[in-house]
N, C-alpha and C positions, 0 to 999 in steps of 0.2 A: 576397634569398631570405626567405619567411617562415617565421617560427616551425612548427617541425611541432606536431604536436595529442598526439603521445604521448611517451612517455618510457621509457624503459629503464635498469632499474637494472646499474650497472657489473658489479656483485658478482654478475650471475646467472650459471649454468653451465648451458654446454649438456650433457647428458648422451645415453649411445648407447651401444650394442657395448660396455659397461664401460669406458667412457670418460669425465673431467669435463675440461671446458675454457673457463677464464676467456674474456669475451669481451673483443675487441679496442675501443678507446675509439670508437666510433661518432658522427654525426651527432646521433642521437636523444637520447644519453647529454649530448651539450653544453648542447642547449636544454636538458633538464631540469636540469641543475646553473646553470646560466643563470636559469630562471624558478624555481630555490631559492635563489640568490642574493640575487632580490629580496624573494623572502618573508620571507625571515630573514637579512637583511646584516649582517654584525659589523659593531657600531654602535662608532664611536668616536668620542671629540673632544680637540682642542686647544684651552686658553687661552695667549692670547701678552700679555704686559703689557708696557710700556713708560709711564713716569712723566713728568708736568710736564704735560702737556698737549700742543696742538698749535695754530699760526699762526691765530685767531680775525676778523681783518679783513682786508683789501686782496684784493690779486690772489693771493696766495697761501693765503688762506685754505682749513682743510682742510674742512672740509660742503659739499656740490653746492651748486650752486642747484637751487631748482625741488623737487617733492614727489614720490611714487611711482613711476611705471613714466616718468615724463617730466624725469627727472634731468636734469643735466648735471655729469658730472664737474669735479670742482677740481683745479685743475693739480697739488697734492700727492697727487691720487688718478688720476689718467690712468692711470698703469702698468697700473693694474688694468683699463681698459676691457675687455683679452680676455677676462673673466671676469666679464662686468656679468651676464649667467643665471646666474650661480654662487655671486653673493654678494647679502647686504641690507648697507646702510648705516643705520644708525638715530644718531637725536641726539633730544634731551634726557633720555634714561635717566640716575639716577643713585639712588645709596641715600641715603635719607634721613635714614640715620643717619652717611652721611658728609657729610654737610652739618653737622651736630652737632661734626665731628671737627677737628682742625690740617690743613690743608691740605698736611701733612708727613706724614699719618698713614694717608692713604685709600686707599694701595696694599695696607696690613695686611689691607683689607675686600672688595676689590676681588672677590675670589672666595666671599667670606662674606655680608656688609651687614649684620656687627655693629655693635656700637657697641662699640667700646673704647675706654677709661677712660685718662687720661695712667698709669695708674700697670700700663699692660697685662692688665689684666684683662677681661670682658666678650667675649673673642674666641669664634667660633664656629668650625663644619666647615667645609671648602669645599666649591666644588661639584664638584672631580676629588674628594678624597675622597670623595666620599656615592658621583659613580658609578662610580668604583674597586672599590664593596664589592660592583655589581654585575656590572660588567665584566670587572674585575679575578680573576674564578675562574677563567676558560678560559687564562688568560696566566701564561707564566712571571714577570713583574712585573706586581702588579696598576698601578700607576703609574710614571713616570717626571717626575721633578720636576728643573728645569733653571733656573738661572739665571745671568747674569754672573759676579756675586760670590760668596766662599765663605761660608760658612757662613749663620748665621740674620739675625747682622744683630743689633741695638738693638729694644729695644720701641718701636711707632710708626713704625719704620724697617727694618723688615723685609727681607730680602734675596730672602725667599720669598713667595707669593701664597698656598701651599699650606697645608692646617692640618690635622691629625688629628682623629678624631672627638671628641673633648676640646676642641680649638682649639690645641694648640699646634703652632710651626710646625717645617717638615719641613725639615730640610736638605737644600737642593739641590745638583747634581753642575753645575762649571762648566769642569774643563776636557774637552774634545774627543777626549783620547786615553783619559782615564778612560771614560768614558761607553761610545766603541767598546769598550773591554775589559770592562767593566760586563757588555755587550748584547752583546756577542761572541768574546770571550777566550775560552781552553781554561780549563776547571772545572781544578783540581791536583787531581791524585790524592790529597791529604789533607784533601780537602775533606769527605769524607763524616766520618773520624772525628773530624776538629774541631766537623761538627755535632752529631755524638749528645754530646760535651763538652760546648758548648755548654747542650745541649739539658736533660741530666743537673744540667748546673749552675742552671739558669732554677729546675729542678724542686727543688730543694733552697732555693735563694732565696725561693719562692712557699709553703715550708712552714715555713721557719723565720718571713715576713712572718705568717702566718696563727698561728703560734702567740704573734708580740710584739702582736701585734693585740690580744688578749683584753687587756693592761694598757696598754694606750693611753689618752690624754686623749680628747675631741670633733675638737681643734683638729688634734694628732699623727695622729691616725686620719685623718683627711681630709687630711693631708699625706703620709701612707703609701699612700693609695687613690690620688693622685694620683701616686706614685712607681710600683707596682704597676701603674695600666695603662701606663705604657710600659713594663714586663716582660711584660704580657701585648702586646703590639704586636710588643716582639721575638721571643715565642714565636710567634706566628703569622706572622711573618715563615719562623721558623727553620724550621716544621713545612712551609712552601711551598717554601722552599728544598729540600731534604729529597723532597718530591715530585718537584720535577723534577730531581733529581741525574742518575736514569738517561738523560735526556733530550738530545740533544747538542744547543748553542745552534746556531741558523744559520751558515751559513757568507756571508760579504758580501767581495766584492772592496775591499778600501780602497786599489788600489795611486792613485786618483785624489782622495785624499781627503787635508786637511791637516790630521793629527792635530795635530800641532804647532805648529800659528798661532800667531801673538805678537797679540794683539787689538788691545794700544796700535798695533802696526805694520800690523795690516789687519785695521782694522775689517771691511768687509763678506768677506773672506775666513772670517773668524770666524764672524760670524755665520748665511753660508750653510752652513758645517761645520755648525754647531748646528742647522742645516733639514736639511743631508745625513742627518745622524744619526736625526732625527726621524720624520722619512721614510723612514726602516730599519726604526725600530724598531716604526714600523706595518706595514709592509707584509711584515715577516715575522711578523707578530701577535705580537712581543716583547710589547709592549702597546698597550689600545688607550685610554690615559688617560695624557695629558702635559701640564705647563706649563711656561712658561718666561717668565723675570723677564729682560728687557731693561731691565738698570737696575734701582736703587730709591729711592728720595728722599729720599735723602741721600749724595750724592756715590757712591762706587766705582769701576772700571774704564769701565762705558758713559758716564760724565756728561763721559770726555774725546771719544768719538767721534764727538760733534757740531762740535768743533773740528777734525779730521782731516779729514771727509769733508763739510765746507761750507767756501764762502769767510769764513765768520764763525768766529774763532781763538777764542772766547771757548769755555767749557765746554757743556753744555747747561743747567743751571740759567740759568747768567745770559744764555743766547739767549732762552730762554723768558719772563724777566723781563719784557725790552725788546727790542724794534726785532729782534724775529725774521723769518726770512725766508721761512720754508716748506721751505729746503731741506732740513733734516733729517727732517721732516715726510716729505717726497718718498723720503728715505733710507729711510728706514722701510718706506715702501709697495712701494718695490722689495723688499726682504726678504719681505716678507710673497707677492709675486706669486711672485716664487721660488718660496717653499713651496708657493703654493698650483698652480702649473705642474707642478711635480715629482708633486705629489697627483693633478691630473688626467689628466697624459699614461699613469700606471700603472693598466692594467685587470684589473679583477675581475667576471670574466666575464663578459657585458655591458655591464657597467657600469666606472667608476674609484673608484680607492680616494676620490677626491672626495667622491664621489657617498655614501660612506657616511662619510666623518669630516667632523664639525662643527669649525669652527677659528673660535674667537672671539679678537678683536685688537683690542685696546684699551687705555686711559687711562684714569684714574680722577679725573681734572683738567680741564676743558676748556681751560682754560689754568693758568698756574704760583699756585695754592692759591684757585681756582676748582673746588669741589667739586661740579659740577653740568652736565649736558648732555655727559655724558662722551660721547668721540670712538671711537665702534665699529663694525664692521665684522661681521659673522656669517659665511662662507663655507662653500659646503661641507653633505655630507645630505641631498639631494636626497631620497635612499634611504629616509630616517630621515622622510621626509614635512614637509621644510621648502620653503617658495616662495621665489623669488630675484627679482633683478632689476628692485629698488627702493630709494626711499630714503626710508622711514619715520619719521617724527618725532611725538615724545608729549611729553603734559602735562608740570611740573615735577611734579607730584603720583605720575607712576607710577615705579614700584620698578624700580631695577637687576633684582631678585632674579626679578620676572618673567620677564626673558629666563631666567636659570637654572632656571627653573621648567620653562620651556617644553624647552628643552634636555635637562632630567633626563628626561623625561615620552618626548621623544624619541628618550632613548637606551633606554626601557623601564627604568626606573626608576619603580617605584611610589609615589610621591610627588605628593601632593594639595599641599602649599605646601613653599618653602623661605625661611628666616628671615624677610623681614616680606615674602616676596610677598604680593599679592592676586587673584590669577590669573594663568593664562597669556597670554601676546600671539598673538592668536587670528590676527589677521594675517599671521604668520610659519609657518600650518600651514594 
């Protein structure tokens, strides 16, 4: 059937005889909510990280053969064939200042393409932050930051991808019952007047800082600025909380969902929870800005799941070292088609939520402290005005940071460069 040519807005009322009467949701009413869907799709994206690299020679190596629309998939990338229109694969992207870095160090950057310093310094924004600050207004979390492991991690060894407009990094949420209660638990009823507490306290904090300010050294004043934005982070946290108090979260069935996984006991059980969740938290526009740390590089709870779910018992570090096989590689790709299955089979209004979130999935290693020809995947946005359906490959000389370039740009993001891009990848748009 085609598209009708007019449109009718829902909200009109027939009026008569002193009479108004909402109308009933019509044909006409669809296409038009339909062809504004496409005008203006809530733009979102996913970054997925996973560390060491991936299988670089034999038969299991993970890059196709072959160049643009005349690929052939690599057996650790099959899975994905249902989805060869839906996604790009690109290789030799990498940041050139993680070539500079320890080969231990380049997941810190992975969402940045700083250069950080052995002694942690030098870090910048990432790319969900910057477009958190745009996306992030309409949602009750401007973000959602995910990884395996708890907390932040060692400098150089990070547990998170994510980084504040400062550079420092965000703690992520790693177990699966948290998260659902996080994105969907009932608010306590003493929610509200712990915030105005809160809130009262911030504001007492932020005036006694302003008046020890005036007798401060150079050195103390810039380590008090540095303390004061994260009290301004948690007040503008506290002040969005606070907005949406009157709001009730979502309601989502979990009776099929394993809050409770044991990871060491099943790995990919886990890990599609952490895609269940993900895929919630989009599609009820919880938010439309997440990342998620598979692992980090230096051991944790992922570096044993490549021993579990391959015939090779060793960890993943030291698969990756030597005489790797592909399998985990392949483990991965399954995960990742997962998500990306669950994204496309749900529609938004003519379209799938696919169709409007970018999911980028990637390495920061081509192999294990090989800083260069990172292993990526693009998926997803069609909406957002990106092409698929190939497999892209660039100079050593061009910047990770372009692709994030190109991404911001796409999610409407006003941003002419991000850290040492050089332009956008005009190929992918």
């Amino acid at each position: 059937m085609a598209n009708k040519s007019w449109n009718i807005d829902r909200r009109r009322m027939l009026k008569g005889v002193g009479t108004a009467l909402a109308l009933p949701m019509l044909e006409g009413m669809a296409f038009g909510a339909q062809r504004e869907s496409l005008r203006n799709p809530k733009r979102r994206m996913c970054a997925i990280y996973f560390p060491y690299g991936v299988q670089m020679t034999g038969e299991d190596k993970w890059f196709p053969e072959g160049e643009g629309a005349d690929y052939t998939f690599s057996k650790p990338l099959e899975v994905l064939k249902p989805h060869r229109n839906d996604l790009t694969i690109l290789g030799g992207l990498s940041h050139p200042n993680g070539r500079r870095m320890n080969g231990h160090t380049t997941a810190d950057n992975f969402l940045t393409g700083a250069y950080i310093k052995p002694d942690g310094t030098g870090q910048t924004v990432s790319l969900d932050t910057l477009a958190s600050t745009s996306l992030g207004q309409e949602t009750r979390y401007s973000s959602l930051v995910l990884s395996t492991d708890e907390g932040v991690g060692e400098v150089g060894r990070r547990h998170t991808t994510s980084t504040t407009l400062k550079g420092r990094p965000i703690p992520p949420m790693v177990s699966p019952l948290q998260i659902y209660t996080h994105l969907f638990g009932k608010i306590p009823p003493s929610s509200k007047r712990d915030l105005f507490r809160k809130r009262s306290l911030l504001d007492a904090l932020m005036d006694d800082a302003k008046a020890l300010n005036r007798n401060l050294g150079v050195q103390d004043r810039a380590k008090l600025d540095e303390y004061l934005s994260s009290v301004r982070d948690s007040e503008k946290k506290a002040i969005k909380v606070e907005e949406w108090l009157g709001t009730a979260k979502p309601k989502v069935d979990a009776a099929s969902m394993h809050l409770d996984v044991n990871p060491i006991e099943s790995p990919e059980v886990y890990l599609q929870t952490m895609f269940d969740l993900m895929f919630l938290a989009l599609q009820t526009d919880s938010t439309r800005v997440i990342t998620y740390s598979i692992g980090n590089m230096k051991g944790g709870m992922a570096e044993s799941f490549a021993s579990i779910v391959t015939d090779d018992k060793r960890p993943h570090h030291a698969q990756a070292h030597k005489n790797a096989t592909g399998q985990y590689d392949a483990f991965l790709a399954k995960q990742l088609e997962y998500f990306v299955a669950k994204l496309k089979t749900a529609r938004e209004g003519d379209s799938s939520l696919l169709d409007n979130t970018m999911v980028l999935f990637g390495s920061s290693n081509s192999k294990t402290h090989v800083n260069r020809n990172y292993p990526l995947v693009l998926a997803g946005g069609s909406n957002l005005g990106l092409k698929h359906g190939r497999y892209l490959t660039y100079t050593a000389d061009t910047p990770l940071s372009n692709l994030h370039l190109t991404m911001l740009q796409r999610l409407g993001v006003s941003a002419k460069s991000f850290s040492d891009s050089d332009g956008i990848l005009p190929e992918l748009v």
